[in-house]
Backbone as a printed PyTorch tensor [residue, N CA C, xyz], in Angstrom:
tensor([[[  40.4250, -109.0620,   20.8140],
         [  41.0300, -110.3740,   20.7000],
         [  40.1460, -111.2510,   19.8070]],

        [[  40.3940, -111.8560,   18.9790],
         [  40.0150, -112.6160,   17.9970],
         [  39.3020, -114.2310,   18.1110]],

        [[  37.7960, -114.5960,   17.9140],
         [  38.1040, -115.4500,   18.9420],
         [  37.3350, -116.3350,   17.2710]],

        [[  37.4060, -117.6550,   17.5290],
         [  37.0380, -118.6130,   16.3770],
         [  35.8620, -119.2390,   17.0120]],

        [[  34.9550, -119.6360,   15.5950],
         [  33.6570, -120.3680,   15.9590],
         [  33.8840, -121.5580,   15.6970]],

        [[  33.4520, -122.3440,   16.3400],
         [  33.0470, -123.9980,   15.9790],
         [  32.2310, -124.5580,   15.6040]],

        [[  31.9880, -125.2610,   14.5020],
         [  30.9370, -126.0820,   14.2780],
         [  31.4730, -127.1390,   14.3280]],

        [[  30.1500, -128.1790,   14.0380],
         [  29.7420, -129.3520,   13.9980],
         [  30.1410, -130.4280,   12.7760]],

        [[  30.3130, -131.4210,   12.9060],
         [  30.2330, -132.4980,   11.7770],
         [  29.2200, -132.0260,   10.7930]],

        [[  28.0100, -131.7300,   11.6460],
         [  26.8380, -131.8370,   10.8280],
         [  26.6070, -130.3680,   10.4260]],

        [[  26.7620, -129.3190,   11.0770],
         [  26.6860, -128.0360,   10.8080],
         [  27.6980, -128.1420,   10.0050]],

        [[  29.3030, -128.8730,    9.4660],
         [  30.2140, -128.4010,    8.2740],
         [  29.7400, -128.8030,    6.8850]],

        [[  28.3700, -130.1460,    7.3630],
         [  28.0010, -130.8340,    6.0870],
         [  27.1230, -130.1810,    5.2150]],

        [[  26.2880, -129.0880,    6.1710],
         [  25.2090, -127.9860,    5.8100],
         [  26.2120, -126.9220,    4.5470]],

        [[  26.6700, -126.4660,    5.4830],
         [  27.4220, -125.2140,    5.0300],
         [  28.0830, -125.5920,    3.7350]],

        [[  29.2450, -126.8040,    4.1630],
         [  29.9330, -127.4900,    2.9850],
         [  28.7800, -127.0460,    2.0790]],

        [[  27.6060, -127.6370,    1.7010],
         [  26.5280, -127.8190,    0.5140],
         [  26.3600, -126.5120,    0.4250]],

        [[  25.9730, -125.4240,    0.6780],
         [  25.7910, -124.4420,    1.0660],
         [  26.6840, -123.5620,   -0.5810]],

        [[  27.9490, -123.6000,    0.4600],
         [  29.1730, -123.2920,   -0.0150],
         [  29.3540, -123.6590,   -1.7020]],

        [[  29.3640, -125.0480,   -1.9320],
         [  29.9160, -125.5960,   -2.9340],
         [  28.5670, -125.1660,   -4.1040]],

        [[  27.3670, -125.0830,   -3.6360],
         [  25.8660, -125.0130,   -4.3610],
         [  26.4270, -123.2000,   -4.8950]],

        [[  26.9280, -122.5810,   -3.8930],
         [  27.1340, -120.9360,   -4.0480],
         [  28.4380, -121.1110,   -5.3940]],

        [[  29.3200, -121.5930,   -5.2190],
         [  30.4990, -121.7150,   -6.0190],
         [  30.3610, -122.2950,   -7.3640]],

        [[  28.9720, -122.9660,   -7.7680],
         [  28.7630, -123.1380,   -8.7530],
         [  28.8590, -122.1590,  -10.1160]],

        [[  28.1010, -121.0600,   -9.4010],
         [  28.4100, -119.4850,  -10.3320],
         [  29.2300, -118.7920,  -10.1650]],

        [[  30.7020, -119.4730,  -10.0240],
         [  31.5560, -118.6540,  -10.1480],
         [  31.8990, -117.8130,  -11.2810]],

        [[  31.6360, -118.5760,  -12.7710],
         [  31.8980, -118.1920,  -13.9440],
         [  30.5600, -116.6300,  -13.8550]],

        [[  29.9990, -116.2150,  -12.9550],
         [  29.0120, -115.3340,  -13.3670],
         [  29.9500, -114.1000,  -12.9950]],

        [[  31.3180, -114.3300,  -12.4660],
         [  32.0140, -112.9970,  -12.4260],
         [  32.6450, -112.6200,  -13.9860]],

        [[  33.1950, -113.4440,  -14.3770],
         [  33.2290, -113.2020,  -16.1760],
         [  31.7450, -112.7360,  -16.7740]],

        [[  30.5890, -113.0760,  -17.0000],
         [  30.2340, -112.6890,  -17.3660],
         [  29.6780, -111.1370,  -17.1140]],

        [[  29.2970, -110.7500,  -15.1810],
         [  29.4810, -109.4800,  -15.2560],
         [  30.9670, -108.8450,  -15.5730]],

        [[  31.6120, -109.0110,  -16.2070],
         [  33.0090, -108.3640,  -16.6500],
         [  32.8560, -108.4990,  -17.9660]],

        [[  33.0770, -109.2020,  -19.0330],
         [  32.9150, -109.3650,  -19.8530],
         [  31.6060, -109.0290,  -20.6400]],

        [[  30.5230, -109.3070,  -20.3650],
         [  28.7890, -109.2810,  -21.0000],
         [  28.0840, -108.5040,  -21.0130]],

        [[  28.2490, -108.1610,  -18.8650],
         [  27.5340, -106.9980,  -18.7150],
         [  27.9740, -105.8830,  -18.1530]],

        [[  29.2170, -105.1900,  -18.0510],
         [  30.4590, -104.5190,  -18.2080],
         [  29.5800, -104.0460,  -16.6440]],

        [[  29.5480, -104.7020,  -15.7080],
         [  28.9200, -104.9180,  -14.3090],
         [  30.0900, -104.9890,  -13.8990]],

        [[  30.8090, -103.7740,  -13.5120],
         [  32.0200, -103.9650,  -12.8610],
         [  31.7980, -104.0550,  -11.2130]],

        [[  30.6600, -103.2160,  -10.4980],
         [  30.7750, -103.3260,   -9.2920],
         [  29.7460, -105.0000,   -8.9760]],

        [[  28.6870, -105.6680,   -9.8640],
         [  28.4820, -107.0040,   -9.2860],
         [  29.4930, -107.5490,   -9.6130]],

        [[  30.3000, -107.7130,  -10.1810],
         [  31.6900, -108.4990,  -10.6960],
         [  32.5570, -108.2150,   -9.4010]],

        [[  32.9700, -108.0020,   -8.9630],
         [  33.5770, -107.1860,   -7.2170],
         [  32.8560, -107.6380,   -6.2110]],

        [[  31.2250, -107.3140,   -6.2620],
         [  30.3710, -107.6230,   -5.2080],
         [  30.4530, -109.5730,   -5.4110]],

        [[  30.3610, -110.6860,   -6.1390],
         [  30.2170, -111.7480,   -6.5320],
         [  32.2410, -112.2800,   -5.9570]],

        [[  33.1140, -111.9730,   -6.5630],
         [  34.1320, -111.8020,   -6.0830],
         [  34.6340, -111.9950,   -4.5860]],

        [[  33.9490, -110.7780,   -3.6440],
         [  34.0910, -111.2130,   -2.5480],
         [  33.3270, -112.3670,   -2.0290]],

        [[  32.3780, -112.7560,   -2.6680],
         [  31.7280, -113.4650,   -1.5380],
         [  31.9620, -114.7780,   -1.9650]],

        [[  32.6280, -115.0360,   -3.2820],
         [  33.5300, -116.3730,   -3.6510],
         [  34.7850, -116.1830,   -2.4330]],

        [[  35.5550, -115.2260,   -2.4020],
         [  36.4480, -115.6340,   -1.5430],
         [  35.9100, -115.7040,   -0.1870]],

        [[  34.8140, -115.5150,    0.3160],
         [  34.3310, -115.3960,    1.8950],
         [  34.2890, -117.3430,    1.6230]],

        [[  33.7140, -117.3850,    0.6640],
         [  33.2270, -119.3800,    0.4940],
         [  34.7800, -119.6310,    0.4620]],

        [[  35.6970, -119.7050,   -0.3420],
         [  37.1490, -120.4670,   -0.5490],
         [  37.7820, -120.3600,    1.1900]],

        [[  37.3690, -118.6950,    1.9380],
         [  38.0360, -118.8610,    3.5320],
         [  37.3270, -120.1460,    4.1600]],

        [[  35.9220, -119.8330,    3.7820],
         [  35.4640, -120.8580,    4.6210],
         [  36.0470, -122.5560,    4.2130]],

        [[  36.5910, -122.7180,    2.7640],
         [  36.5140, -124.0710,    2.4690],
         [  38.3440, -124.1490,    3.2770]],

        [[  38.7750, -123.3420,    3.5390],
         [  40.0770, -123.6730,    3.7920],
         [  40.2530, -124.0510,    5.6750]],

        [[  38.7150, -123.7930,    5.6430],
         [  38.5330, -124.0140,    7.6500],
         [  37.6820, -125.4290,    7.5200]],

        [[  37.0290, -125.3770,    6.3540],
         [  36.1430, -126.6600,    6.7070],
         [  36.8080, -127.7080,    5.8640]],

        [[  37.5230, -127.9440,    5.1140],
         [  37.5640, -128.7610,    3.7940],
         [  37.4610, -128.5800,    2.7600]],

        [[  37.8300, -129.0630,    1.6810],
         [  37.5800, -128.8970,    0.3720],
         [  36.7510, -130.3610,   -0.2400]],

        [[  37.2600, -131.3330,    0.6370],
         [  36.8420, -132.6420,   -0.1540],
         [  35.1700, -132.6400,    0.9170]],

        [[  34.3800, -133.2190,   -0.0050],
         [  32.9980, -133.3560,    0.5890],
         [  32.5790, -134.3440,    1.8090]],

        [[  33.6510, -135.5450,    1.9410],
         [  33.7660, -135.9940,    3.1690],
         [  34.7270, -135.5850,    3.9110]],

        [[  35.1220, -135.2940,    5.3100],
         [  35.4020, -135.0200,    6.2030],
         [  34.6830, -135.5120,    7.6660]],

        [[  35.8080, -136.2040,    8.3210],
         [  34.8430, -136.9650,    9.2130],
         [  35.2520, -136.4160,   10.4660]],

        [[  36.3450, -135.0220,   10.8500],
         [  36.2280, -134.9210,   11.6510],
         [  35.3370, -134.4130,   12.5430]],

        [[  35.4150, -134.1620,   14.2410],
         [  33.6780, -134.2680,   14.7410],
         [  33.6220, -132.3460,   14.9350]],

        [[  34.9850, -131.6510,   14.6420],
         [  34.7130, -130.1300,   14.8020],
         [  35.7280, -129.6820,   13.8090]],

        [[  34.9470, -128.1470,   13.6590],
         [  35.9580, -127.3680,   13.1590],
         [  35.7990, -126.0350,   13.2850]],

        [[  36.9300, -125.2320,   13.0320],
         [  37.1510, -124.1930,   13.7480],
         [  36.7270, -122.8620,   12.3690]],

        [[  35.8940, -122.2270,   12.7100],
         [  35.5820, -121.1000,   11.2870],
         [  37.0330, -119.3390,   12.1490]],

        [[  37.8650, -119.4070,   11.3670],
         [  38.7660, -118.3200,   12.2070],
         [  38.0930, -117.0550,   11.2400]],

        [[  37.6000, -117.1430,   10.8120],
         [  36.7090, -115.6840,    9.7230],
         [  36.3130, -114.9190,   11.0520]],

        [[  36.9090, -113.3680,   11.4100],
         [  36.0170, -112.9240,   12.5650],
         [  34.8720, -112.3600,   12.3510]],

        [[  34.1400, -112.7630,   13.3060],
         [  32.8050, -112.6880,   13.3450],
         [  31.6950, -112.0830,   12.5600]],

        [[  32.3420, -110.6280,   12.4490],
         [  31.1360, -110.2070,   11.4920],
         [  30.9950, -110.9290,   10.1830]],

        [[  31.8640, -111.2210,    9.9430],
         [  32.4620, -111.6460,    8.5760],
         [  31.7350, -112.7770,    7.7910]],

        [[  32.3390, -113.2920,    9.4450],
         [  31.5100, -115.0020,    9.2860],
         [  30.0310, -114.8460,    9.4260]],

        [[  29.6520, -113.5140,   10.0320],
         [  27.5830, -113.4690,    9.6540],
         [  27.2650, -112.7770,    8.8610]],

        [[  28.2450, -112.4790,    8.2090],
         [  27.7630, -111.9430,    7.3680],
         [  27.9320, -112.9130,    5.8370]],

        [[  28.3940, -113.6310,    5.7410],
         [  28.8300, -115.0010,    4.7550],
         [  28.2440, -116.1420,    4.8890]],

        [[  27.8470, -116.1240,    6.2980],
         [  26.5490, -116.6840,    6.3900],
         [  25.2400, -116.3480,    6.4730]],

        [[  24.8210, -115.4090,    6.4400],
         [  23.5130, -115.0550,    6.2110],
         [  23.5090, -114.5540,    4.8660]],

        [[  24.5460, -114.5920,    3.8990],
         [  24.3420, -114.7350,    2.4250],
         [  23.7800, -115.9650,    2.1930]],

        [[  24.7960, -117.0070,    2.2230],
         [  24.0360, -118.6380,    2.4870],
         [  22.9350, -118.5000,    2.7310]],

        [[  22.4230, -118.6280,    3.8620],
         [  21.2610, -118.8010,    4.4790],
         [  19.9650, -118.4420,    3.5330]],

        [[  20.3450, -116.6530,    2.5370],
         [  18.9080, -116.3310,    2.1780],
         [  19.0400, -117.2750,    0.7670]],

        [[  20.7050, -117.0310,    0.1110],
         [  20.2310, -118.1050,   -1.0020],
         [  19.5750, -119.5780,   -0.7110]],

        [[  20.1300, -119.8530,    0.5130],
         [  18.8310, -121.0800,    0.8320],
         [  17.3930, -121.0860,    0.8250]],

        [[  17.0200, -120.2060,    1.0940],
         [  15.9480, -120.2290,    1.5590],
         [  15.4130, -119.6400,   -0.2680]],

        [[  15.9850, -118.5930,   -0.7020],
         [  15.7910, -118.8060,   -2.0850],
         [  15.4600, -119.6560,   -2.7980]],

        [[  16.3950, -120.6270,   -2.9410],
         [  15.9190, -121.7190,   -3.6580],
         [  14.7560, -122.6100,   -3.5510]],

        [[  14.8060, -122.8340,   -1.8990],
         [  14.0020, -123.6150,   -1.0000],
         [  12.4290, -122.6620,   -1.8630]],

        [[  12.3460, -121.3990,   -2.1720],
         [  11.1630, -121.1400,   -2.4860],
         [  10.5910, -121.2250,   -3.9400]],

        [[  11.7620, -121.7320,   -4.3790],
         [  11.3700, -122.1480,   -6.2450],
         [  10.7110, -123.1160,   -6.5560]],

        [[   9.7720, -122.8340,   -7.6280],
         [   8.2780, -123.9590,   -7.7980],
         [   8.9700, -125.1430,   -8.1700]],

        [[   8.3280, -126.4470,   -8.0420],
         [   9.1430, -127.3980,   -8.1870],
         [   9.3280, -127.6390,  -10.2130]],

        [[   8.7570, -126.5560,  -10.8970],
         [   8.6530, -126.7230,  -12.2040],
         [   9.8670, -126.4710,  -12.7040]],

        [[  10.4550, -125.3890,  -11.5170],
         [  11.6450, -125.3970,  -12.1630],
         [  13.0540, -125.7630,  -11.5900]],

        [[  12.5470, -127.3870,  -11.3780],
         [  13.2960, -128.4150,  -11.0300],
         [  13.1530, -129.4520,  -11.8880]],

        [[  14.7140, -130.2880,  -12.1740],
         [  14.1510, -130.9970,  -13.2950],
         [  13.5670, -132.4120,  -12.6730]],

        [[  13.5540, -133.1690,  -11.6920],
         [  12.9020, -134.2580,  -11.1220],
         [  12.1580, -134.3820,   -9.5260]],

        [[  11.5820, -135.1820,   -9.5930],
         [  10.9930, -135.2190,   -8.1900],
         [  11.8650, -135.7430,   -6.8820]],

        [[  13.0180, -136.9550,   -7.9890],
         [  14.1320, -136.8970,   -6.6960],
         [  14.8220, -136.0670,   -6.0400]],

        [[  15.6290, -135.5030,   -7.7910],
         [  16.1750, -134.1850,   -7.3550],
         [  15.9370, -133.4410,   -6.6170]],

        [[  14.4590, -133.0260,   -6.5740],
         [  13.8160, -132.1950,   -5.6710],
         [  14.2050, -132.1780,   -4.1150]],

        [[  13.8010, -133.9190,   -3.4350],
         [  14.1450, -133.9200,   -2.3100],
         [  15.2850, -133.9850,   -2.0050]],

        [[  15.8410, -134.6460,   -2.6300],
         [  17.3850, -134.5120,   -2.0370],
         [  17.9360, -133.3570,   -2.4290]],

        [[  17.9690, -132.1370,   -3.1480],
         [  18.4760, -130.9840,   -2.7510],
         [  17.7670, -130.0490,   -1.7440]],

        [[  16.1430, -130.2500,   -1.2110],
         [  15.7040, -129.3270,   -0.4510],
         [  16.6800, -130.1700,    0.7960]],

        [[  16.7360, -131.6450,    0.4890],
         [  17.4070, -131.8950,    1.9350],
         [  18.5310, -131.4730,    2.1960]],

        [[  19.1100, -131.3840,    1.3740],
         [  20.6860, -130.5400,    1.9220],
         [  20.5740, -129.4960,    1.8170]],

        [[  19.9590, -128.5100,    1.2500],
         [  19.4510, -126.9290,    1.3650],
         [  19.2770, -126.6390,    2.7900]],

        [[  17.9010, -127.7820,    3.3620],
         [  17.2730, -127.7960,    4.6670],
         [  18.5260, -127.6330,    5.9080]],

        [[  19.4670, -128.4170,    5.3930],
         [  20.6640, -129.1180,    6.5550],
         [  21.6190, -127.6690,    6.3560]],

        [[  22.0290, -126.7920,    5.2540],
         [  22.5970, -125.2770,    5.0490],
         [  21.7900, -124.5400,    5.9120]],

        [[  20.5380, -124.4390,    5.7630],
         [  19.7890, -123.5010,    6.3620],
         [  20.2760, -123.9050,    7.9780]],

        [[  19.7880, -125.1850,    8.4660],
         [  19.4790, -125.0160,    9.7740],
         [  20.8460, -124.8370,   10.3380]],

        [[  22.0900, -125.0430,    9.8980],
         [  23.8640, -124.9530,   10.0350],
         [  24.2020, -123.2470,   10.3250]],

        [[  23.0570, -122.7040,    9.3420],
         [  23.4460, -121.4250,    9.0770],
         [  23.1200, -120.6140,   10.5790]],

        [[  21.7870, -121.1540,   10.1120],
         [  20.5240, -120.2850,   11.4230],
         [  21.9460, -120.6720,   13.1250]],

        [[  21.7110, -121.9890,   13.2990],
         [  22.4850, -122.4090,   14.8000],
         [  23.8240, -121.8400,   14.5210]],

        [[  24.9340, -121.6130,   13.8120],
         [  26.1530, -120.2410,   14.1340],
         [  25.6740, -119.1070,   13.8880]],

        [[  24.4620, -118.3180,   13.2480],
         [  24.6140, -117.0560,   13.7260],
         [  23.9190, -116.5390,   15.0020]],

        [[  22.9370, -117.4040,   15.5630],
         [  22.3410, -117.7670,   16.6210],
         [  23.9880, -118.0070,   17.5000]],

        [[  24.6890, -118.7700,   17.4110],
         [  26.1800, -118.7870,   18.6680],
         [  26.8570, -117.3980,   18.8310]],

        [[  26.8910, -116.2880,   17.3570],
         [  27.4800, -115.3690,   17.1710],
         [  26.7800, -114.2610,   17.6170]],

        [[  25.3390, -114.3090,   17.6270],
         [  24.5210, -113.2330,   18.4080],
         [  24.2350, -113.3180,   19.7380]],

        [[  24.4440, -114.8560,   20.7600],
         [  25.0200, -114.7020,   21.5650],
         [  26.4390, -114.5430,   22.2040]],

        [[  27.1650, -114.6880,   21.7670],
         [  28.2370, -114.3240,   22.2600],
         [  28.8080, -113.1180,   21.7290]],

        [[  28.3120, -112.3200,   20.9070],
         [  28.5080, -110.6220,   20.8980],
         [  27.8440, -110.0520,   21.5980]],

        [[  26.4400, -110.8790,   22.3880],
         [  25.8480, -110.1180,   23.5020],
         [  26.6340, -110.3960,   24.9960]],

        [[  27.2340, -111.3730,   24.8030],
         [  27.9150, -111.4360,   25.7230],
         [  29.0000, -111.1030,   26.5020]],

        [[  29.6670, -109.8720,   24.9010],
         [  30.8550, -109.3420,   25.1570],
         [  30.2670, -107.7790,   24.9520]],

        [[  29.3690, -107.4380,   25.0480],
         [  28.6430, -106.2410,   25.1400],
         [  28.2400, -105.7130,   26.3410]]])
C-alpha cells in the first residue's frame, strides 16, 4: 500500500532550492547528446530532472508557497533516493572554495539555502528510514 510523505513549510523551502539549484543544468542533457555523444549520462541526468519536475508538481512550482504541509506521493524509495541526490549535491557545493564564488554575499546566502536543502533532505530521509523500519 502506498503511503505519502509530508513535509514542512520549511522542509518544502529547502528542497524547493535544492530542486530549482539542480534544474539549472538541465541544458547539460543536450550537451551529453549532442557534444559528448554520452548517451547513457544523457538518460542518467534525464531521470533525475524528472524525479525534480515529480517533486515540483507535489511541492510547487512558484517559489512562494505558504501552505504549512505537503504531501511528496513519489514512493519511497524513490523519494530517497532523489533525495539523497540533493543532499550530496549539497553538500558538494557547500564544499567549494569560496574562490570559486563570485561574492562574499553570494556566498552566504547560497550556503544558507544550501544549509536549509541539506537539513530538509537529512529530516525526510531520517522519517523514511524510520518508517521502513517500522514496516519491517
Amino acid at each position: 500500500m502506498p503511503t505519502t510523505t509530508t513535509i514542512t513549510q520549511a522542509q518544502r523551502v529547502g528542497i524547493y532550492e535544492l530542486v530549482r539549484n539542480h534544474l539549472a543544468g538541465i541544458g547539460d542533457i543536450a550537451i551529453a547528446l549532442e557534444e559528448r555523444k554520452d548517451y547513457a549520462g544523457a538518460q542518467r541526468l534525464a531521470r533525475q530532472f524528472a524525479e525534480d519536475m515529480r517533486l515540483l508538481v507535489d511541492i510547487g512550482w512558484h517559489p512562494q508557497n505558504r501552505r504549512e504541509s505537503f504531501a511528496l506521493t513519489m514512493p519511497a524509495p524513490e523519494l530517497a533516493k532523489a533525495l539523497g541526490r540533493l543532499h550530496d549535491e549539497a553538500e558538494r557545493l557547500l564544499a567549494e572554495s569560496p574562490s570559486e564564488r563570485q561574492s562574499r554575499e553570494e556566498d552566504e546566502e547560497t550556503d544558507r539555502r544550501l544549509l536549509g536543502g541539506l537539513d530538509a533532505c537529512e529530516a525526510v530521509l531520517l522519517a523514511l528510514e524510520e518508517r521502513e523500519g517500522e514496516q519491517a
